[in-house]
N, C-alpha and C positions, 0 to 999 in steps of 0.2 A: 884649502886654497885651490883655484880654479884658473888654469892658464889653458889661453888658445894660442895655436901655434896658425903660420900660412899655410895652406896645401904642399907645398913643400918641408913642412915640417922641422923649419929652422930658424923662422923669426917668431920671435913671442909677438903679439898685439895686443893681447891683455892680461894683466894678474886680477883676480880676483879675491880677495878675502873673505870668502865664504864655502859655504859645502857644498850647496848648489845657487841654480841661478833663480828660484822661484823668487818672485817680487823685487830681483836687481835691476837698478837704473842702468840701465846703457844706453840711453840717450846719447845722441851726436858722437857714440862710438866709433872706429874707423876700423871695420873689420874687413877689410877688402880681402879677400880670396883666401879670409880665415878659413877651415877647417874646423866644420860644426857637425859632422857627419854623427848621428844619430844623439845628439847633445837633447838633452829635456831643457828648452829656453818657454816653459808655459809660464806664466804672469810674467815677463821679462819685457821691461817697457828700453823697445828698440827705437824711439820714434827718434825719426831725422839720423838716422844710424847708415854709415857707407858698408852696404853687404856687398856690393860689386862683385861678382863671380865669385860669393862665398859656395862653401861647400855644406850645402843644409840637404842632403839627403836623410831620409828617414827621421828627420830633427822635430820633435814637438813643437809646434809652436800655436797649442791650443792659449787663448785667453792673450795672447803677446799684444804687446801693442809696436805698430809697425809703421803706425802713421806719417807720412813721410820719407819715409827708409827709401835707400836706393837698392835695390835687388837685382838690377839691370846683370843680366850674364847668370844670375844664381843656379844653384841648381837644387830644384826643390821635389826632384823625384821623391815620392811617398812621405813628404812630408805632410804632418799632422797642423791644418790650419785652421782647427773650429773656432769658431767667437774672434780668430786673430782680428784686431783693428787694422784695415788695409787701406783707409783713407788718403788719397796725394802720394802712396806708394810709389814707388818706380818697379814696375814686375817684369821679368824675365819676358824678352820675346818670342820663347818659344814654352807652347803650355809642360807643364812639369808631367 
């Protein structure tokens, strides 16, 4: 089982039922200012997902699909973006 907490480390945002996140739908998830801080989310289809000042440092996010996602505020220091689909994205204004 896979739970994300907020950067403050006291509201849950999601349970997961699985071991990891490879090929989970998170679609139109609401991760806002989740706490992703070095999480492997590669094939993790995010599209239309509110990342709003998620904390995605060091986080894989080779093969993800992100189309649409809001990012705005994120923080994507060293994170892993190969193949990510960044289509209609909303990205952070300031480069990671």
């Amino acid at each position: 089982m896979i739970v994300v907490y907020d950067k403050k480390g006291f509201t849950q945002l999601l349970t997961l039922d699985a071991s990891t996140f490879d090929g989970a739908d998170l679609s139109n998830a609401n991760l806002k200012e989740a706490n992703l801080i070095q999480y492997d989310l590669s094939n993790t289809n995010l599209q239309n997902a509110d990342l709003q000042h998620a904390d995605l440092r060091l986080a894989n996010l080779t093969n993800a699909d992100l189309r649409g996602a809001n990012l705005s505020g994120a923080d994507l220091t060293g994170a892993t973006l190969t193949n990510a689909k960044l289509a209609n994205a909303i990205l952070p204004l300031k480069p990671a």
